[in-house]
C-alpha positions in Angstrom: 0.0 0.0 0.0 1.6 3.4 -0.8 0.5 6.1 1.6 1.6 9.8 0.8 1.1 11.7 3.8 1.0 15.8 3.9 1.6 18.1 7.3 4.4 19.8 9.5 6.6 17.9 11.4 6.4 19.7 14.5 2.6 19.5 14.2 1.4 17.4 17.3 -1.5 15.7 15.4 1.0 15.2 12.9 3.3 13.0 14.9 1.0 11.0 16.7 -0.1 9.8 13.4 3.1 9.5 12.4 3.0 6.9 15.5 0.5 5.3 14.8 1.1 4.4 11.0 4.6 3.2 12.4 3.3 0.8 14.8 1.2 -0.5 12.2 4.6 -0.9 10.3 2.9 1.1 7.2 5.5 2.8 5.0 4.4 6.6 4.0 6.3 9.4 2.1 6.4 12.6 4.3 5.8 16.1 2.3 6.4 18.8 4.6 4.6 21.5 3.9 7.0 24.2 5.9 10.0 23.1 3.0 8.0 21.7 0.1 5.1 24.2 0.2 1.7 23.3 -0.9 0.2 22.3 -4.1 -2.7 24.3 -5.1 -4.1 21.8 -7.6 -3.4 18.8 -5.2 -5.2 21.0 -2.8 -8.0 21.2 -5.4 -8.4 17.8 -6.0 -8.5 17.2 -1.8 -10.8 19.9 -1.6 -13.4 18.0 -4.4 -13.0 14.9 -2.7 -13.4 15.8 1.2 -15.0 19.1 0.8 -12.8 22.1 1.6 -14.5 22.8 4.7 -12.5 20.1 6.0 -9.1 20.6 4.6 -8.8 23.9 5.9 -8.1 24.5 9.4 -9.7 27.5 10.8 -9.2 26.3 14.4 -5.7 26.9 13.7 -3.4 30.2 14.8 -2.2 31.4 11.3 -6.5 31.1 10.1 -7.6 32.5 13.2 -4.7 36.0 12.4 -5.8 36.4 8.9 -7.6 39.7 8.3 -11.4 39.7 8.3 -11.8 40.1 4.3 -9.4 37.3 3.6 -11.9 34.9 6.1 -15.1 36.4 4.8 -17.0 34.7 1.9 -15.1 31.4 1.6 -15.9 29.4 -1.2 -14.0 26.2 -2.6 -11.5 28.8 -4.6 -11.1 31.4 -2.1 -10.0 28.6 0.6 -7.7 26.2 -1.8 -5.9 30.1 -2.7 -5.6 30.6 1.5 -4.2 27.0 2.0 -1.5 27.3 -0.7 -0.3 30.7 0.7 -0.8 29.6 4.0 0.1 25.8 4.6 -0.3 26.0 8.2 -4.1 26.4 7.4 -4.5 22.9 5.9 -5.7 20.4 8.8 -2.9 18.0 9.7 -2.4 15.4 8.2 -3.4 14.6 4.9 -3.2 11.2 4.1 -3.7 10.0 0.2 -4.2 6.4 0.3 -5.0 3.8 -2.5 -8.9 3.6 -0.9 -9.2 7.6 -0.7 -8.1 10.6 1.3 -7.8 10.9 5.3 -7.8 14.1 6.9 -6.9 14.8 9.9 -6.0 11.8 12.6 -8.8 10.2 13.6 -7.1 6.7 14.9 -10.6 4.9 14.5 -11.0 6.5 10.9 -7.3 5.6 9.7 -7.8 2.0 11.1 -10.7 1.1 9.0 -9.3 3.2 5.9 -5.5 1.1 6.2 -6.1 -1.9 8.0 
């Protein structure tokens, strides 16, 4: 199973998952978003397929410091534009798996999606 999986490393969500898939001995790719920035269409595609009210974090800091205007109105394009400017506002982790997409770590969630 090839499992690519998207976040920060310093990201606590992000490393118990990281945990997790390891004591399931599952091998993943790591793409940091802090170094290798963000893909806007990949974060188009994720958007279509989980709904972009999930990928983007606004519980987050960086969302939460954004001026008004850039928060008000969100639609699909305005919020994939945000989360490739502003990686920090994509909820941690992604996980692209053969099955689908995972977003954020929800240990019950991951062990049906990659057991």
């Amino acid at each position: 199973m090839t499992l690519d999986m998207f976040g920060i490393p310093n990201c606590d969500t992000v490393k118990k998952a990281r945990k997790w898939l390891d004591a399931q001995g599952l091998e993943y790719t790591f793409h940091d978003y802090k170094k290798e920035g963000a893909d806007a269409a990949k974060l188009e595609a994720w958007a279509a397929k989980a709904g972009w009210e999930k990928v983007l974090n606004r519980a987050g800091t960086t969302f939460r410091k954004l001026p008004d205007e850039d928060k008000a109105d969100l639609d699909a394009a305005k919020a994939v534009k945000m989360m490739a400017a502003n990686p920090s506002c994509i909820k941690r982790p992604v996980v692209e798996h053969p099955g689908g997409l995972l977003v954020g770590f929800k240990e019950a969630e991951w062990e049906a999606a990659l057991s």
